[in-house]
N, C-alpha and C positions, 0 to 999 in steps of 0.2 A: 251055616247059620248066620254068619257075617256078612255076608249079604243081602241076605236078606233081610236083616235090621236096618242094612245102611239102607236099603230102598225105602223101604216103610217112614224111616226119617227123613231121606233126603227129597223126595218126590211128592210133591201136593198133587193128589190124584192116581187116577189108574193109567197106566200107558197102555198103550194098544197100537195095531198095527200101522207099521206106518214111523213110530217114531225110533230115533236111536237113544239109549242112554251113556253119559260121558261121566264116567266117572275120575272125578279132579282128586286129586292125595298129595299131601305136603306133611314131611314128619318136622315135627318141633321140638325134636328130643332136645338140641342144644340149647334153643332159645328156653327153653323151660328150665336147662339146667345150672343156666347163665342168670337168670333170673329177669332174662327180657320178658317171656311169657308165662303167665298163669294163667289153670284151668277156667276158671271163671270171665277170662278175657273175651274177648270177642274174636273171631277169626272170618276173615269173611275172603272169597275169590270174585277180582271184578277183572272185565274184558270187554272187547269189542265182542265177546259169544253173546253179551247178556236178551238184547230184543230177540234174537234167535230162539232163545231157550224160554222164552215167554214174558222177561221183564221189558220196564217202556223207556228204558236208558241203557247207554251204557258206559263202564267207567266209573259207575257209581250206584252208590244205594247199598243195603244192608241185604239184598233177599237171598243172594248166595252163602249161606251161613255152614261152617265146617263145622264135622262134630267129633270127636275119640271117644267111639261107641265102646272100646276094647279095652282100655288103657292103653293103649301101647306107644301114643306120644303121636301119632300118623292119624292125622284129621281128615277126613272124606267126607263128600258131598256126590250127589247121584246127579245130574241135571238132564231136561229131557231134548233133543230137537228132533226136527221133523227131519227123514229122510231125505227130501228133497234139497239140503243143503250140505248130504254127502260131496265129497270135493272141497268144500271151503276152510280157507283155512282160516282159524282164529289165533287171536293174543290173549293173555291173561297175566294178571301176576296175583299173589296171597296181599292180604292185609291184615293185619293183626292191630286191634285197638288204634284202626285210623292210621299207622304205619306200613309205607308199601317196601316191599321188596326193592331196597335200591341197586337190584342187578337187571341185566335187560328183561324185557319179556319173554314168559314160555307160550311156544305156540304147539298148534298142533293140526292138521286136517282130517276134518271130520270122515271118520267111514263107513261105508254103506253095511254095517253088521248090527245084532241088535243089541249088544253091550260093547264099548270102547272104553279099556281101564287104562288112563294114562299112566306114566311112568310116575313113580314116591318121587316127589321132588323135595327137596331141604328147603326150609326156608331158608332166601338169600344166600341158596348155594353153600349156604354152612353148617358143614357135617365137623369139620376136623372138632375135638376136644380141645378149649383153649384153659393156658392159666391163667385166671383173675388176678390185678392187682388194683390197690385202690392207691391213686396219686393226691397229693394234695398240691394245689395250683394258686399261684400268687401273681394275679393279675394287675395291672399299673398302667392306668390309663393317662396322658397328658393332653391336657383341655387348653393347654396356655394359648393355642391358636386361637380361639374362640372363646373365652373365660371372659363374663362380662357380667355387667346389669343393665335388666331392661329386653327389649327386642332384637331380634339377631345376631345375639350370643349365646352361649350358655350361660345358664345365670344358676348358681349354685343355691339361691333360696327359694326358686321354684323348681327345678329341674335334675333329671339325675340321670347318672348312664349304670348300665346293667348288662351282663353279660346276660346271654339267652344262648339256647343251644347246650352244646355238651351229652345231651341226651334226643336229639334226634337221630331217628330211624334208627331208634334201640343200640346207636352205639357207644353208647355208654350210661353209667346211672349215677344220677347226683347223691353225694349219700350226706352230708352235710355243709352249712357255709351257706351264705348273703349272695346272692345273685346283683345285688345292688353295689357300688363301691359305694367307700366313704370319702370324704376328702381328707388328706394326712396338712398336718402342720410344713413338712418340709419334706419333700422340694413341692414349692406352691405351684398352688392349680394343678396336683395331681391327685388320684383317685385311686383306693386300693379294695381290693378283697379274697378273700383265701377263701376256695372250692376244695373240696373232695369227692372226688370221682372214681367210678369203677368201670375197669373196661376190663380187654382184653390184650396180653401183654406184647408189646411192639407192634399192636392197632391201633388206629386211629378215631380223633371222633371229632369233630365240628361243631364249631359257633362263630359270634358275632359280637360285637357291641351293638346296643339299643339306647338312644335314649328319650326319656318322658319328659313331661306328656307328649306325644305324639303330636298333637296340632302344633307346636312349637318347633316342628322339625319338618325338613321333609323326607316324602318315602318315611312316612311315620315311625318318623327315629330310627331306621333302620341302615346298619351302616350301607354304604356302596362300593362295588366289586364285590370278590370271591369271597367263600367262608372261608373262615383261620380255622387252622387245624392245629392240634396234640395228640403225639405221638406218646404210648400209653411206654414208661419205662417201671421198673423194676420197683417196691415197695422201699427198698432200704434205700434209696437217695434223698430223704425228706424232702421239703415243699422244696417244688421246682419253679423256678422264680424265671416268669417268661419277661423277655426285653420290655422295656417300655413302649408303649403303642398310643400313635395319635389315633384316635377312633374318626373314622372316615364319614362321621355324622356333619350335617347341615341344618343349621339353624335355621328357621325360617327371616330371611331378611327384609326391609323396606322394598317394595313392590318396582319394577321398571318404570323409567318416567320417558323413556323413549321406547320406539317401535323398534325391534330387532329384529333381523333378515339373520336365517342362518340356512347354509345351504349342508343339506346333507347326502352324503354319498356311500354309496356300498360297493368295492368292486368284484362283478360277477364272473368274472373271466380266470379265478385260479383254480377250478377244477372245485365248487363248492359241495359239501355233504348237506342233506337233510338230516338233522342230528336224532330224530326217532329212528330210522334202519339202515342211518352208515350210508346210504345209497347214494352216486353221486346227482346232484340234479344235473338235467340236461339242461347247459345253460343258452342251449339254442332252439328252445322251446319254452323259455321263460315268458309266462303272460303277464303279470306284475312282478316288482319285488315293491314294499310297503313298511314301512316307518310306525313302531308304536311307543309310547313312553309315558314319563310321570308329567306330563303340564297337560292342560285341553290343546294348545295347539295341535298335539300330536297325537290326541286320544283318551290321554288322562289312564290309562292301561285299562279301559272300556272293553266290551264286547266279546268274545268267543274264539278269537283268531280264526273266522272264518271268512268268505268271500264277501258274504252279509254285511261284514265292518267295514267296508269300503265305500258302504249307498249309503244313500240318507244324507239327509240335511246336514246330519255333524257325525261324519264317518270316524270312526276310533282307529282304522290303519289307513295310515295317508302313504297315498300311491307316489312314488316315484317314475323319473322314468330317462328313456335309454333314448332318447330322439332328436338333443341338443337343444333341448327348451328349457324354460322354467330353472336357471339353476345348472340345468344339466350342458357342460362342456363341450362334448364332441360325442355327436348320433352316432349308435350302432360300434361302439368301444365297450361295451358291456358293464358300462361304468355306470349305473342307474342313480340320479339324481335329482334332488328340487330345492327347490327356494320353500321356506316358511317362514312367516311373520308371524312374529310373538310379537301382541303390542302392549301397548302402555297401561301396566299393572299386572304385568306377567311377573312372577316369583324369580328373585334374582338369585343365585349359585346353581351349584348343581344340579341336573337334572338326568335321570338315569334313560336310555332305551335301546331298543332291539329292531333288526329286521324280520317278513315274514317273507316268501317267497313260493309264487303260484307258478303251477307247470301242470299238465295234464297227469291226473293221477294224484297230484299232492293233498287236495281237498280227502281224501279217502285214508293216508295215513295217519299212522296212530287210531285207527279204529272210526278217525272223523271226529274224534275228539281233539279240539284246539289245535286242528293238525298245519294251521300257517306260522304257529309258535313255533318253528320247525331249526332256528338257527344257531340257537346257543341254548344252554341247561342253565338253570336258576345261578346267579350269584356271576356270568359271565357276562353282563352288558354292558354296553356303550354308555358313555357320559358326556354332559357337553354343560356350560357354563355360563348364564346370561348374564351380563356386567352393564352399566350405564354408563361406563366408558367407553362401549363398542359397539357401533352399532351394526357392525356386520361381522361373522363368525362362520364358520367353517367346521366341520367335524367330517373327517374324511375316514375310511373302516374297511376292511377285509374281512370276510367270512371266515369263521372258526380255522377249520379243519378241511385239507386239503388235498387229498391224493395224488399222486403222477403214474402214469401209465410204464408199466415195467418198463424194460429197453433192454438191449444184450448183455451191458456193463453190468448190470443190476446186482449186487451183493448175492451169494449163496449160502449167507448166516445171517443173522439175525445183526445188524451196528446200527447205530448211532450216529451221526455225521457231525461237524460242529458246527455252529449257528451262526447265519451272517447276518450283518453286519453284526461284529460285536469287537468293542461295547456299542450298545445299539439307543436308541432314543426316540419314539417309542415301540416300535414293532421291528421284531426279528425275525426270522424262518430261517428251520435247518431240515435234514430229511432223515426217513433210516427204514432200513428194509425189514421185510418179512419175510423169511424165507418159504414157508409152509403157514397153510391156514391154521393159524393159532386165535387166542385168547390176548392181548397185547392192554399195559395198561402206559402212560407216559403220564409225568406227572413233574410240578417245579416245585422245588421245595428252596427257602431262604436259608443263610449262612449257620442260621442256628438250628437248622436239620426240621424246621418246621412247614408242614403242608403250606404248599399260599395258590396252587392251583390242580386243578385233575386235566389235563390238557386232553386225555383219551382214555376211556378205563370200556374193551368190548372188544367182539370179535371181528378181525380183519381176514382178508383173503392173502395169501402169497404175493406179494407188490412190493413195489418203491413207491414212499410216501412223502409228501411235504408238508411241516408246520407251521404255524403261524402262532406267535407270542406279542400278545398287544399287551406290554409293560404301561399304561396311560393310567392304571389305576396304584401300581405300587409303587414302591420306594427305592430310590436309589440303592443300589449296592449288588452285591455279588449273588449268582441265582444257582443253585444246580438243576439239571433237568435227567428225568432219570427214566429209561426204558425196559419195564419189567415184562418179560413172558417167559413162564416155565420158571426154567434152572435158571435163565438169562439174566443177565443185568449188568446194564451200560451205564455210563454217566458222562457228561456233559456241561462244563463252567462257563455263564454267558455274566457278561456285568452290565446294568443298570445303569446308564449316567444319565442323569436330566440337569 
């Protein structure tokens, strides 16, 4: 009888021969009992399946909609394709009220039979039963860098900073407390406010400083580099009083009165991954690598990350290149580079960006959605810094994440390696094997045990790996860096000096 209800609800229309139906299932027993999800929420599954299955996007839209016809916490949806796309394989992940599953994608190939019931997946892979605690969190921002009146500073009687985050992708929930600091009497030009949060205990959850109003800042008040993390401890240590933090915001300043040349460079030659499926690119089949970011010169972060953003009049990925012109050094080094003129009235400090990188095939991953965004995940970009004191500048960069080709030496457990050059200034690399195809996450966390990067969290193959640690966004001091799979777990002391 469960079937047939789910059909009647999940299928607009009658099927007939010819089609297969795919039936998608995700239990929410946790999340409902954590109090991420409730009934009434929206649940919805988006993919590279969706034109397939008769929508005219994909990645997006509401038409995939789960339902728990049963009670039983395991939400299914029925969808229909046409036979002829037996073989193909699709991606997908759940969403829940506009939150996607932040684990990789599930996939699955389609098969030539006339019902295919995929496997109960957990949302976000979590099944275990966790204990709730709720933290109270004492944040203290210092603004003395930038504390001012007027235009390009902070100015405390129009502007304010605000933490955000803490409850994205369902990990954690605000349960009371000002998102906004206050400014305190002493120590001046600083900024306070006490959160209460509920997560899960010795998880983690993620935010940011903001600050308003946005047209007074750039990257509309949002700080630059990675998100700050907090690590969820135990109910009875009362407010936990995190270190003081300069908030890595940018005022908007007085405009460039000169033309600045900044040459920019990627190097292609360390063995680089397409960070949507791990996979390494071939970097001798590279047809572009391309430049996007926060000013127009470079795009203004415009367009689709497709090949599309490269034509036109005022292309939003500006092409680089490997043939010793324009900027670029020495042809066929794999060193892709150019020259860009920002001219006079271009926005002077900070500006954030990323590479994109075309090769046959890469237009198609991630489903073809934004699939040349392919080099770093949110919160890990490049920066670079326009001053009227210089008229020429430089920002030189390495692709994320690296792999190396096993070799006979190659470790038969799971290590670590230690990191060179250290202490390093700004980018490091150290290596550490896999022994069997696992689950593998690497992650650096600061002296006071708090997240400051995810450097890899996916599944690897059996290899010897190399990484790469571009320190150009944090702070001076002592780093751990830490390699979890399984029961495993390594660690790693690298230091900071700038």
């Amino acid at each position: 009888m469960k079937k047939l209800i789910l059909i009647l609800i999940g299928i607009t229309g009658l099927t007939f021969a010819g089609n297969i139906q795919v039936m998608f299932r995700v239990n929410m027993n946790m999340q409902i009992r954590i109090g991420y999800f409730h009934t009434v929420d929206t649940l919805v599954v988006r993919g590279d399946f969706q034109i397939d299955a008769g929508d005219s996007i994909v990645w997006k839209g509401n038409r995939f909609i789960l339902a728990d016809v049963d009670g039983d916490s395991v939400y299914t949806l029925s969808a229909v394709f046409p036979d002829s796309r037996a073989g193909k394989t699709y991606n997908f992940k759940f969403v829940m009220h506009e939150v996607w599953e932040p684990t990789p994608n599930h996939s699955f190939i389609l098969e030539n039979v006339l019902t295919q019931n995929l496997p109960v997946y957990y949302f976000a892979n979590d099944s275990i039963s966790k204990t709730m605690v709720t933290n109270s969190i004492r944040f203290t921002a210092n603004l003395g860098d930038i504390y001012g009146t007027g235009m390009g500073v902070f100015d405390p009687n129009q502007d304010s900073i605000l933490v955000y985050g803490l409850d994205w992708e369902n990990l954690g929930i605000i349960v009371s407390g000002e998102r906004k600091l206050m400014e305190v009497l002493s120590p001046a030009k600083r900024f306070r406010t006490t959160l209460r949060v509920k997560g899960p205990l010795g998880d983690s959850t993620k935010w940011k400083f903001r600050a308003l109003p946005e047209v007074r800042f750039k990257d509309s008040g949002w700080e630059s580099g990675p998100d700050r993390w907090f690590v969820y401890t135990t109910d009875s240590v009362g407010t936990v009083l995190l270190p003081e933090i300069k908030p890595l915001v940018t005022p908007y300043v007085p405009p460039t009165t000169i033309p600045i040349t900044c040459r920019f460079s990627i190097n292609m030659g360390l063995h680089p991954l397409n960070r949507y499926n791990r996979e390494p690119i071939p970097v001798d089949q590279i047809e572009f690598v391309g430049i996007k970011g926060g000013d127009p010169a470079i795009g203004n972060w415009g367009g689709n990350w497709t090949v599309s953003d490269t034509t036109g009049p005022n292309p939003t990925l500006i092409l680089l290149n490997d043939k010793g012109l324009d900027g670029d050094l020495t042809a066929n080094d794999k060193i892709w580079s150019r020259n860009v003129i920002f001219p006079v009235g271009s926005n002077t400090g900070k500006s954030e960006y990323k590479f994109g990188c075309m090769y046959p095939g890469a237009d198609t991953v991630n489903g073809g959605f934004e699939p040349l965004d392919n080099e770093a995940g949110d919160g890990l970009n490049h920066w670079f810094q326009l001053s009227n004191t210089q008229p020429t500048i430089s920002s030189n960069q390495y692709w994320s994440l690296q792999p190396v080709e096993k070799t006979e030496s190659a470790f038969d457990c799971f290590k670590i390696s230690q990191n060179y050059p250290n202490p390093f200034n700004p980018v490091t690399k150290f290596t550490y094997s896999v022994p069997a195809d696992a689950h593998v996450n690497l992650t650096l966390y600061n002296i006071m045990g708090e997240k400051v990067l995810t450097i890899f969290d996916g599944f690897q193959h059996a290899s010897d790996y190399e990484a790469v640690i571009d320190g150009s966004q944090l702070s001076s001091g002592v780093y751990f860096c830490k390699l979890r799979s399984g029961s495993y777990s390594g660690t790693i002391k690298m230091v900071l000096m700038k």
